[in-house]
C-alpha positions in Angstrom: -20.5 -59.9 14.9 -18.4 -63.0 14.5 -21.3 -65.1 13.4 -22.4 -62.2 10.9 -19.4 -62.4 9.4 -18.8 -66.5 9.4 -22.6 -66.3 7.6 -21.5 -63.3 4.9 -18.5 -65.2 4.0 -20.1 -68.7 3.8 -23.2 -67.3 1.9 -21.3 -65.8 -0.7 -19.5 -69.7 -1.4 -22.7 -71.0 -1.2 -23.4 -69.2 -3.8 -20.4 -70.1 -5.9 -21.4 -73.9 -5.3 -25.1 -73.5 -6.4 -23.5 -71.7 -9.4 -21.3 -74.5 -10.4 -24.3 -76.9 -10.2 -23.5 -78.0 -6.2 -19.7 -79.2 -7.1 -16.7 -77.7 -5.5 -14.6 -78.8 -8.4 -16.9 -77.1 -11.1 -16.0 -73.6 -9.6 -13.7 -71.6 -11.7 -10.7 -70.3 -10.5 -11.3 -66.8 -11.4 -14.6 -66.9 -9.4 -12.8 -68.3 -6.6 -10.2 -65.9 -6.6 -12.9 -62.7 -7.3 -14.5 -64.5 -4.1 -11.3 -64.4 -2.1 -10.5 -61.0 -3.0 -13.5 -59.1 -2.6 -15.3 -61.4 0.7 -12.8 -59.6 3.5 -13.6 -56.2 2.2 -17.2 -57.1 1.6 -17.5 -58.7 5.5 -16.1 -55.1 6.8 -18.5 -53.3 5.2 -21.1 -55.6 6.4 -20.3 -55.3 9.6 -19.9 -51.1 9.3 -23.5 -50.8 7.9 -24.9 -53.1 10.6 -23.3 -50.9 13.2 -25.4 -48.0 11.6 -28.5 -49.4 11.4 -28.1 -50.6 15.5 -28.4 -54.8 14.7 -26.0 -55.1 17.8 -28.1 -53.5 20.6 -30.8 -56.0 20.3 -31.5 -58.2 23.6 -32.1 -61.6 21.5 -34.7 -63.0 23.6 -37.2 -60.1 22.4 -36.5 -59.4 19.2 -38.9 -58.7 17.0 -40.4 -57.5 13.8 -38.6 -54.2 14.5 -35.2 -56.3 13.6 -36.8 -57.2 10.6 -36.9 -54.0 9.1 -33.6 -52.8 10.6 -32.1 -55.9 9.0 -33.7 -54.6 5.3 -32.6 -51.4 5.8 -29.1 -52.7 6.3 -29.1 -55.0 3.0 -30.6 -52.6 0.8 -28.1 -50.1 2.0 -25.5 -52.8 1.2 -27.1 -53.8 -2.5 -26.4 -50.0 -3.4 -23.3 -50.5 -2.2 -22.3 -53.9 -3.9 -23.6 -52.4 -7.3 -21.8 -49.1 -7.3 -18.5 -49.3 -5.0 -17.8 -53.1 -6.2 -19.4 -53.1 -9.3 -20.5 -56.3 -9.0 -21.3 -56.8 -13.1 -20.2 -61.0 -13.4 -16.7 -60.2 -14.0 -15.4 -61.4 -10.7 -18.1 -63.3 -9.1 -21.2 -64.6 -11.5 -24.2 -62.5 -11.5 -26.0 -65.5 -10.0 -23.9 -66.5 -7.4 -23.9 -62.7 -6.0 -27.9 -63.0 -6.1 -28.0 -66.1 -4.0 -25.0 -65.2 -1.8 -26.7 -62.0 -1.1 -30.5 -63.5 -0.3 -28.6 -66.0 1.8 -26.5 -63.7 4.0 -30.4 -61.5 4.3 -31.5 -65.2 5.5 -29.2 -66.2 8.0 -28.6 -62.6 9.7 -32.3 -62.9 10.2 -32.0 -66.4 11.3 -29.4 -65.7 13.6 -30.6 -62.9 15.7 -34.3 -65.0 15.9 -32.7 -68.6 16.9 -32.6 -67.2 20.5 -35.6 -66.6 21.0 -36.6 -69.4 19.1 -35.0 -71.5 21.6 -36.2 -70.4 24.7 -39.9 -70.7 23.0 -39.1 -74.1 22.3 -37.6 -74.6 26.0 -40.6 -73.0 27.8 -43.4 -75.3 25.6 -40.9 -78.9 26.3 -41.1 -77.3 29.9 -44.7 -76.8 30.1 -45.5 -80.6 28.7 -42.2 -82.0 31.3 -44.6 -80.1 34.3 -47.6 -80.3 33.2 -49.0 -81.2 36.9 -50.2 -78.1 38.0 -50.3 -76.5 35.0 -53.6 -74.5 34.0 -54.6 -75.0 30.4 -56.1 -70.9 29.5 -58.1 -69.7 26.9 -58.3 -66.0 25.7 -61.8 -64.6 24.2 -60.8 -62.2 22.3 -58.1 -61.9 19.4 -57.8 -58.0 19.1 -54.7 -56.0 20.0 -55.4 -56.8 23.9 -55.8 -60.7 23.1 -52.5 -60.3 20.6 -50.6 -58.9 23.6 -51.2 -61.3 26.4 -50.7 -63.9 24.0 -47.1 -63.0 23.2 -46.5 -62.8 27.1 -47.9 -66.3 27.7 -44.9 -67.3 24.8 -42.0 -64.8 25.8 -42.6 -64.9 29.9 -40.3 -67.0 31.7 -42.8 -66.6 34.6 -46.0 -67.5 33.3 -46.6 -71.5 33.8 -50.3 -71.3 32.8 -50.2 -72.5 28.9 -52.2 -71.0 26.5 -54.0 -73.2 24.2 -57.0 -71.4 22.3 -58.1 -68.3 21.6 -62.2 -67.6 20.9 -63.5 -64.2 18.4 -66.7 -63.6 17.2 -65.0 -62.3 14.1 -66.3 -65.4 11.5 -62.9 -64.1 9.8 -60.2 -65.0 12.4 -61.7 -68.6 12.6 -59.2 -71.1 12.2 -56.7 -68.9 12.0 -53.6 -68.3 14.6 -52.9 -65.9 17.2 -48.9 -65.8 17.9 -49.1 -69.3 17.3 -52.4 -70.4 19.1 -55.6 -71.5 17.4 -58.5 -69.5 17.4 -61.1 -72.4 17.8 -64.4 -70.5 17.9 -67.1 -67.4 18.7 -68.8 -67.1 22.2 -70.8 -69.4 21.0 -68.7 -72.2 21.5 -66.7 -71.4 24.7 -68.4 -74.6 26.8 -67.5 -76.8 23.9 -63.5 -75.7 24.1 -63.5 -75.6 27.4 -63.9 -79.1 27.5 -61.8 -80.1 24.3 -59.0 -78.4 25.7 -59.3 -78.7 29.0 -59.3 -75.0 30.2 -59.2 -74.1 34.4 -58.5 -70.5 33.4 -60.3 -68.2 31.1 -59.0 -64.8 30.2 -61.8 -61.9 29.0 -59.7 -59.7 26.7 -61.6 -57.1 25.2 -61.3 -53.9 27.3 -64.0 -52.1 24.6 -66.4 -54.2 25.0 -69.6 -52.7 25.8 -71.4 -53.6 29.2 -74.1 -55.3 27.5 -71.5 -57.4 25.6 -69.2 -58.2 28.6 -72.1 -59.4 30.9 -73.4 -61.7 28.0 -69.8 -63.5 27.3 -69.4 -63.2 31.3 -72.7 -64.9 31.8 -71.5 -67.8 29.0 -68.0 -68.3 31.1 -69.4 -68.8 34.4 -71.7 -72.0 33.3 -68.1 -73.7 32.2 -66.7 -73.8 36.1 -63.6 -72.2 35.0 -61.5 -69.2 36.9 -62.1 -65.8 34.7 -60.0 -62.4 34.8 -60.3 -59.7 32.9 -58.4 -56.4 31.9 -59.5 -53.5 34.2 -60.3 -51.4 31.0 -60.1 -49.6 27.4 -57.7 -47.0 29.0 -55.2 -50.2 29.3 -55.1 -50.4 25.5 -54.7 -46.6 25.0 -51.5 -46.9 27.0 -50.0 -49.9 26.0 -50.4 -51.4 29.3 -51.5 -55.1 28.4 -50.0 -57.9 30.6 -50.9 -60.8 32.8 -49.8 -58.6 35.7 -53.1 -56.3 34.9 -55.5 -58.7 35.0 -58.0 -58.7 37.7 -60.8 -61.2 38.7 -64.5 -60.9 37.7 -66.2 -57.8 39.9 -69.4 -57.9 40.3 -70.1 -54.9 38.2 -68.9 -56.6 35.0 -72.2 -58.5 35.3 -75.0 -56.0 35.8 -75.0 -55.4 32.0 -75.3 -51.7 31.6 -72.9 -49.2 30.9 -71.3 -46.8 33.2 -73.8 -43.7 34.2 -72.8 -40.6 31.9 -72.6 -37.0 33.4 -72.0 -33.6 32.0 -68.7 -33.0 33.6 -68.7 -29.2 31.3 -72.0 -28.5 33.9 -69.8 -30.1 36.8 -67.0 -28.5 35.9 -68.7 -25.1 35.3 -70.2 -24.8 39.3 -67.1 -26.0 41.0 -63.7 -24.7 39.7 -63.1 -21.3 41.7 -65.5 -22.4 44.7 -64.7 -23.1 48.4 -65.5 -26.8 48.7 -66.6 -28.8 52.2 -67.2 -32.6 51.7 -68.0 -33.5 55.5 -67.4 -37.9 55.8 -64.3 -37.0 53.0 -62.6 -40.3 54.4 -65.5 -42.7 53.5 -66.0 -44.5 50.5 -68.4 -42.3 49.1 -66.8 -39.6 50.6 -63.2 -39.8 49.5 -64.5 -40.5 45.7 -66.2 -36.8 46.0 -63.1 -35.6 46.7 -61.0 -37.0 44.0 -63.7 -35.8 41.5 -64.0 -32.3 43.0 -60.0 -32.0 42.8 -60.2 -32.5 39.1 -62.3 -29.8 38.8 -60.2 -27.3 39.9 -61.6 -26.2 43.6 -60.7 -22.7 44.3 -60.0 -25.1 48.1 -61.1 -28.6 49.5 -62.0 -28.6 52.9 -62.6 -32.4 54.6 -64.1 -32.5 57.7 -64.1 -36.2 59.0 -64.1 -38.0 62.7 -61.8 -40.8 62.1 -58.7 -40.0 62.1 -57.3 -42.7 59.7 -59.6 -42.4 56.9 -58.4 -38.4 56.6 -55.0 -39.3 57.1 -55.5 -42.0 53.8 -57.3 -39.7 51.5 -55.1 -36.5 52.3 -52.2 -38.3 51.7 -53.8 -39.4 48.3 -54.7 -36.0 47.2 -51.7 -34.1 47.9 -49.9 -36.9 45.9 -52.3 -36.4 43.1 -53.1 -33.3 43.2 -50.0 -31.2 44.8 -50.9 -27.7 43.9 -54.9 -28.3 45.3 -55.3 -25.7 48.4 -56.5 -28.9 50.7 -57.5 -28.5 54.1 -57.7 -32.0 56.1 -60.0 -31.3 59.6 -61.1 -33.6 62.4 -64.1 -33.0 63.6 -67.8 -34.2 64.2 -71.0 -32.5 62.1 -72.9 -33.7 65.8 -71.0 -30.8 67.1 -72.5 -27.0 66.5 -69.8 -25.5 67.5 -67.5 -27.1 65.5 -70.0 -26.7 62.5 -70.1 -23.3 63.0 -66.1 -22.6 63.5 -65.5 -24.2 60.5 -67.9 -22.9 58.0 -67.8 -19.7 59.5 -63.8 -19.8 59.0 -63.3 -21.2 55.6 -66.6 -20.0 53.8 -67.7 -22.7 51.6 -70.0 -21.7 48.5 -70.5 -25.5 48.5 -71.2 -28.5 50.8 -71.7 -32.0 50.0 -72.8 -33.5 53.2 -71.4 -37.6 53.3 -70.9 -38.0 57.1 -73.3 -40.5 58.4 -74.0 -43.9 59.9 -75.1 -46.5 57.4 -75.3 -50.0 58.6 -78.4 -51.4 58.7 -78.5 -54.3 61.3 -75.7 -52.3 63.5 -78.2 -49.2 63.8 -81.1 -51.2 64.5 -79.1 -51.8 67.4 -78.1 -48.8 68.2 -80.9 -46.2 67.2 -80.1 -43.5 69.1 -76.9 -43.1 67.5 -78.1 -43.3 64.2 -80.5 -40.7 65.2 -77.7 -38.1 66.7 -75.3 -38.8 63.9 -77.3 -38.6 60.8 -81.0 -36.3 61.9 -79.0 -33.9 64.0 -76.0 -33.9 62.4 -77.2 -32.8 59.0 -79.9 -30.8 61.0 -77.0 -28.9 62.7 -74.4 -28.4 60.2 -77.0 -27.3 57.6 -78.7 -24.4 60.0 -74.4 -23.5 60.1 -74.6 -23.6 56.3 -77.9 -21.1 56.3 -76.8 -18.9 58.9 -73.3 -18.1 57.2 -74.5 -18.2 53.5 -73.4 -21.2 52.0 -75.1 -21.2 48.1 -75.6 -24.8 47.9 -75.8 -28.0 50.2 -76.2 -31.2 48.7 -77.0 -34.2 50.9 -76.3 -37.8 50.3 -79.4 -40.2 50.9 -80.1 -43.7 50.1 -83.0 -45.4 48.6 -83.6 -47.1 52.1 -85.3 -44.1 52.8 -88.3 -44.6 50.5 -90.9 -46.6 52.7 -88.0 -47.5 55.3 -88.7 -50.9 57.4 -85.1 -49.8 59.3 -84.1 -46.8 61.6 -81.5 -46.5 59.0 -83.5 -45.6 56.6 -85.6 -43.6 58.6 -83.0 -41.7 59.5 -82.1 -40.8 55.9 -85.8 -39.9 55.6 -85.5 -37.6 58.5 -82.2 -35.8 56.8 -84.1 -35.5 53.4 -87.5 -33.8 55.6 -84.9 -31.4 56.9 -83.3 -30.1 54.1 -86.2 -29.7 52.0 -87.9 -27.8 55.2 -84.1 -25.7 55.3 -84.2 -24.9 52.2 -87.7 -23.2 52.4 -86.3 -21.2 55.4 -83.1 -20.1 53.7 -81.3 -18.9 50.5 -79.4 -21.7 50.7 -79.8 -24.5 47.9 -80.8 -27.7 49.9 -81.0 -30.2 47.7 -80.4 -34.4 48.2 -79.5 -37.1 46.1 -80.0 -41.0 46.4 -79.4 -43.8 45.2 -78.9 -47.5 45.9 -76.2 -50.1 47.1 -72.9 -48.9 46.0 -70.3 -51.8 44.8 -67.3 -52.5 46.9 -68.2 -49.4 49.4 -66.8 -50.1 53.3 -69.6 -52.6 54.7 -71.1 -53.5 51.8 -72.1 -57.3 50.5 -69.5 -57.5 48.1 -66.0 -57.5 49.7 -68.1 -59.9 52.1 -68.3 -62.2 49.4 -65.1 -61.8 47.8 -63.5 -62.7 51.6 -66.1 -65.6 52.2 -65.2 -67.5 48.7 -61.2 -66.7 49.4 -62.0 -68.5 53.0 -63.5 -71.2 50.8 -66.9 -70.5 51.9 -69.5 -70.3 53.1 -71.1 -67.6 51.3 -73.7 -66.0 53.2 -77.1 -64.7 51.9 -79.7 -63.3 54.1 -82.4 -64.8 51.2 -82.5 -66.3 48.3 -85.0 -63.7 46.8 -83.8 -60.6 47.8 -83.2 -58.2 45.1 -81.1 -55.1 45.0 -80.2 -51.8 43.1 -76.3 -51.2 42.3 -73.9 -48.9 41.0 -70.7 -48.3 40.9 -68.7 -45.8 43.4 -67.8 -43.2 40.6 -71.4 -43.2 39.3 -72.7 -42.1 42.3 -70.3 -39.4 42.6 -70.8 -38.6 39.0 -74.7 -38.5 40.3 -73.7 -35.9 43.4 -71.8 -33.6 41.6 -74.7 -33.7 38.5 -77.1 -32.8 41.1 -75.7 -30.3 42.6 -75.5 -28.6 38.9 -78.9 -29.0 38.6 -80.0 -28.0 41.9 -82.7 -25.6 42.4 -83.6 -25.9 46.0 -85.6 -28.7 47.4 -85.4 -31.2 45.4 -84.8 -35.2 45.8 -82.6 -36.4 42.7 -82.8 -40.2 42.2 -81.4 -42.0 39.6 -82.1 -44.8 36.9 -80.1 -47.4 37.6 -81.7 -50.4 35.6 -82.3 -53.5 36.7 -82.3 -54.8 39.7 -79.8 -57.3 40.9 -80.9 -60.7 42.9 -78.4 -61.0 45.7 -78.5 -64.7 45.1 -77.2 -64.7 41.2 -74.5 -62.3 42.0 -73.1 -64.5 44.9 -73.6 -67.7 42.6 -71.6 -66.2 39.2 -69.2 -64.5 41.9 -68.5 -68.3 42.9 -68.5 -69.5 39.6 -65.9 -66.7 37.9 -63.9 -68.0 41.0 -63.2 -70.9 39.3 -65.4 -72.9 42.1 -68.9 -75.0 41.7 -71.9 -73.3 44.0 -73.1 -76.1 46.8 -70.5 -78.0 45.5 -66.6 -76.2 46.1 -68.1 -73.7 48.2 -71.2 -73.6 50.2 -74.2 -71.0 50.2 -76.0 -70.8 53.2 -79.0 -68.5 53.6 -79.1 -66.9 57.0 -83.1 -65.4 57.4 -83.2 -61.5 56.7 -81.8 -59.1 59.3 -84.0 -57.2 61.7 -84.9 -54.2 59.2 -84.0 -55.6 56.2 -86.3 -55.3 53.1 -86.6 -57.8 50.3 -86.4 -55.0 47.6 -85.8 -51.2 48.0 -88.0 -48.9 46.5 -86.2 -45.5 45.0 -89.4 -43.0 45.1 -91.9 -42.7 47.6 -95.7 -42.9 45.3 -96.7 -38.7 46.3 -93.2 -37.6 45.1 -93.6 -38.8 41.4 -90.6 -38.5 38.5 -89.3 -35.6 36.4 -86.9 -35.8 34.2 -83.7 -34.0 34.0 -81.4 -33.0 31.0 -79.5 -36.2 31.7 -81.9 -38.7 31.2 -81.3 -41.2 33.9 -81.4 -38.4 36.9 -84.7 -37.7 37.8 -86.4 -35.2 40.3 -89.0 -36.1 43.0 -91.0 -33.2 44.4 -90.8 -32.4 47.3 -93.7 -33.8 49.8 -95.6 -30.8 51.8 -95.6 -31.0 55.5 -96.4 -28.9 58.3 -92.4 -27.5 59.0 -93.7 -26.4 63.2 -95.1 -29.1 64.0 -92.0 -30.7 62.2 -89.6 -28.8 64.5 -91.4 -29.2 67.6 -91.4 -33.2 67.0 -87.6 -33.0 66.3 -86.9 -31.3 69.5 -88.4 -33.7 71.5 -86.4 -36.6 69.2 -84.0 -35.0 70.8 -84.4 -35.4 73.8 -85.4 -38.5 73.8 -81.9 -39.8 71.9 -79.7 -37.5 74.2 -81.7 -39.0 77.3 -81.1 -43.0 75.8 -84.8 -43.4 75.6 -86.1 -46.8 74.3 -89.0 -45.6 72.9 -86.8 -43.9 69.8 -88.2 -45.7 66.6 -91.5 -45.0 68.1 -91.0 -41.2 68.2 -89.6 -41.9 64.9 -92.5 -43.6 63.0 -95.0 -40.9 64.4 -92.6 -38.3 62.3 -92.2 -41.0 59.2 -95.5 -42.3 58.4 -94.2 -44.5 55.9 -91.4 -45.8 58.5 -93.3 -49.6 59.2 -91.1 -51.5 61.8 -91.1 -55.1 61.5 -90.2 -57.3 64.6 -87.7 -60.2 64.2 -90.7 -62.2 64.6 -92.1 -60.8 61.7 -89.0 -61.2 59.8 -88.5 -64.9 60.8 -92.0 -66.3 60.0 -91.6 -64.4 56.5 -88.2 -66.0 55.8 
């Protein structure tokens, strides 16, 4: 308030002395004395109108435009007020010298309240260049509103010691222009070249509505220049206002598989499940516990969650009744190996609905243990879907996997087995039997990718079974998405599969995951190719050839018919699977592959001598 009114006061004589050609003894004594008069009153009300228009309740070190336009308000509030309270018509002051007096004080009001943070801009780029050891020279791609706001946090944060020093848009427009300061040197086209001109570790993806497509290409571009990349999580940042260097995450491995996310019809989705009794059996897995938070936000009539360990129910219950505190949730412990407890609670709670999760689903682990995999996921989806028939249940939807197609594991097998018995369930019942599957799912518990992400955080090595092996992927909420579209769909019998592009070589994805890490392949970090595991497959297969493909509504689910089979003689050879897992037989995969004749076991040997 002080230093508004010193500036008011000294303004206005400033403006006197630019009157009287820049001499003190040129100014008249009548303007002098009009000056004297009239500046005490004129600094009150000055400082009254600033009061109104809130200039004092600024924190200087963030002011902003905002100020700017608080500070006009406040002057052409006080122009009114100079013309018709002071009448300021050249009789006390000159015309003139109120004019410049008056653009002066506008000046130096601004000035004042931006020298602060002027300052500490200045102090935070002479500390940058005074540390510059350790320092990581970052460039932003992207100049849009997301770009705009990390960009005034690299200049305002007393925190961030990275230094921002170019900014790339493939808008021809913003070329050589400046971004709060920082040059915009260049389109996609020429991130390698700045990368070396200015020295960038760190390289900052900021444009959260960027398609798939468009993020994978400038992705692809940043990961030949060795440099660390992040990346906002998504559009929904923007939306609200939640841009900062905080939010920024590291390259996932879904940001390169160049498609975009898997629509559904969540009206359909929504439409089949608010009002019902839901059961989601494995609800604490990582498919499973994404069902759930899906089917909450369709407005269950009540969510039941059968799962064994006790942990993962504990986590996601927790979750939901945070989330959701007015969901009806029931949280039980309990096996689906276990008829009675299958039949207790469906015969309890009355589900109209089942979406069957619960399974074992390591590959090399159940080649080890086959019986287990053969209790867990045959009879276990064999037992609680008789529950499901005899006590009405309208629809039962069962995850699968594309291992099953051909499957070279008992794993897959397995899966195979579960998909035989539904489709032979639902030809016995009025139950809806339907399954759905689909490939590897990103960042799901035991999957290649948080291997990966621990390996390169170890500093290496990253381990790849071989360097041609190719996989499907998707993301956890599109195979949800996928579920729940299925079971909308469902008809009874059916195998829904979905589109999910391109296949992904195992190799690539570990290399760019390297490389986004700001690390050289074979050079920072090692890859070492370990010979695929017993049961593993090169490339997995989505359809078996008899089932064929239609299409659905949504064009990237499709429908494979059902393959006819004897259901006796498939009963009778369950029963004595049976047996032979209860009784620890070894001879388990071989009972298995006279069930499955596409089931071809390979030996290690086999495996080796191919590798």
């Amino acid at each position: 308030m002080l230093m508004d009114v010193l500036a008011t006061a000294a303004s206005f004589f400033l403006g006197l002395w630019f009157r009287a050609d820049f001499g003190f003894e040129n100014i008249r004594d009548v303007h002098l004395a009009g000056y004297l008069s009239a500046i005490g009153p004129w600094c009150a009300i000055t400082v009254v109108v600033f009061l109104i228009f809130r200039l004092y309740n600024s924190i200087w070190a963030f002011v902003s435009t905002s100020e700017v336009f608080r500070i006009t308000g406040a002057y052409t509030v006080l122009a009114v007020i100079g013309v018709l309270v002071f009448r300021f018509d050249g009789t006390i002051i000159p015309r003139g010298s109120m004019v410049v007096g008056f653009l002066l004080s506008y000046v130096c009001t601004v000035t004042i309240r931006f020298s602060y943070r002027m300052y500490l801009t200045a102090q935070r780029r002479f500390s940058h260049v005074l540390h510059a050891n350790g320092v990581k020279n970052v460039m932003i791609v992207g100049a849009g509103d997301a770009g705009r706001a990390l960009a005034q946090e690299f200049t305002n944060s007393d925190h961030i010691r990275d230094h921002l020093s170019c900014v790339i848009d493939d808008n021809p427009v913003k070329i050589n222009k400046r971004l709060c300061g920082v040059p915009i040197v260049g389109t996609r086209r020429d991130i390698p070249k700045m990368v070396k001109r200015y020295k960038i570790s760190k390289i900052i993806f900021a444009i959260p509505s960027a398609s798939a497509t468009t993020r994978k290409q400038i992705l692809d571009i940043c990961s030949t220049t060795g440099c660390e990349v992040q990346l906002l999580p998504g559009i929904y940042q923007m939306v609200n206002g939640d841009v900062s260097v905080s939010k920024l995450r590291k390259v996932d491995p879904q940001d390169l598989l160049g498609r975009d996310p898997i629509k559904v019809n969540l009206d359909e989705i929504t439409e089949y499940i608010s009002g019902k009794v839901v059961l989601v059996t494995g609800g604490g897995g990582s498919i499973g516990s994404e069902l759930c938070r899906q089917l909450a936000r369709a407005n269950p009539k009540q969510l039941i969650i059968l799962e064994i360990y006790e942990n993962n129910a504990y986590d996601i219950q927790m979750e939901l009744r945070r989330t959701y505190p007015d969901l009806d949730l029931v949280v039980l412990i309990g096996s689906v190996r276990n008829t009675n407890r299958d039949d207790s609670v469906i015969s309890k709670y009355r589900p109209e609905l089942i979406f069957h999760a619960a399974a074992h689903k390591h590959v090399p682990l159940m080649e080890d243990s086959p019986n287990e995999a053969i209790k867990n996921n045959v009879f276990g989806t064999y037992k609680l879907a008789k529950a499901a028939a005899k006590y009405g249940v309208k629809r039962f939807v069962l995850i699968s996997t594309d291992k099953a197609v051909n499957p070279t594991n008992i794993m897959g097998a397995s899966k195979r087995l579960c998909e035989m018995v539904v489709q032979m369930m639902n030809r016995e019942s009025d139950t809806e039997f339907v399954a759905v599957r689909f490939g590897n799912v990103l960042g799901s518990n035991g999957s290649v990718i948080p291997l990966f992400k621990k390996q390169i955080e170890a500093g290496g090595p990253v381990t790849v079974t071989h360097p041609d092996i190719i996989r499907y992927f998707m993301t956890i909420p599109e195979a949800v998405s996928l579920v729940l579209q299925a079971g909308a769909y469902a008809k009874g019998g059916e195998i829904f599969v979905l589109d999910m592009g391109e296949p992904v070589k195992i190799d690539t994805m570990a290399r760019n995951m390297i490389r986004l890490s700001g690390f050289e392949p074979d050079v920072d970090i090692k890859i070492e190719y370990t010979g695929l595991r017993p049961g593993e497959k090169l490339y997995e297969e989505l359809l078996m050839k008899e089932e064929g493909l239609q299409e659905t509504a949504n064009k990237l689910i499709h429908i494979g018919k059902p393959i006819q089979m004897d259901d006796e003689k498939f009963k009778q050879q369950l029963a004595l699977l049976n047996e032979a897992c209860n009784a620890e037989a070894d001879n388990v995969k071989d009972l298995v592959a006279e069930i499955v004749p596409t089931y071809v076991r390979k030996t290690e040997e086999k495996v080796s001598a191919r590798c």
